[in-house]
C-alpha positions, 0 to 999 in steps of 0.5 A: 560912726564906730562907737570905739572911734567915738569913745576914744574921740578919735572923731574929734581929731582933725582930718590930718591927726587921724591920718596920723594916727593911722599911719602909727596905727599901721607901723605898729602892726609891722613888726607882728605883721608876717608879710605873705610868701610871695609866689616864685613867678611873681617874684621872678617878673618883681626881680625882670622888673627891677633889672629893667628898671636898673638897666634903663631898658624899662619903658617908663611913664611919667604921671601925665602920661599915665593919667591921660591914658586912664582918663581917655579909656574911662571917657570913651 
């Protein structure tokens, strides 16, 4: 284990505050964080996207049905 995890005892923390903690630790980081450029195509397919999605002409899938696909492609 990381020795600076050690010191600051995050090592005693339960499973639940060190998830916490990094969420707080993440959310810091935001306001300095420069987010990279977003390249002009996939900005294009994010915004055909959201129009799809907005428009109802997106084919959604529920979880059930995206798990069921990934679990038979592994399994075959």
């Amino acid at each position: 284990m990381s020795s600076l995890i050690t010191a600051l005892g995050i090592d005693r923390l339960t499973a639940a505050e060190q998830m916490q903690l990094a969420r707080e630790l993440l959310d810091s980081l935001a306001p300095e964080a420069e987010s990279p450029p977003i390249p002009d195509s996939q900005r294009a397919e994010l915004d055909r996207r959201v129009a799809a999605v907005e428009t109802k002409t997106a084919k959604l899938s529920t979880w059930a049905e995206v798990e069921a696909r990934v679990l038979a492609r592994i399994s075959s």
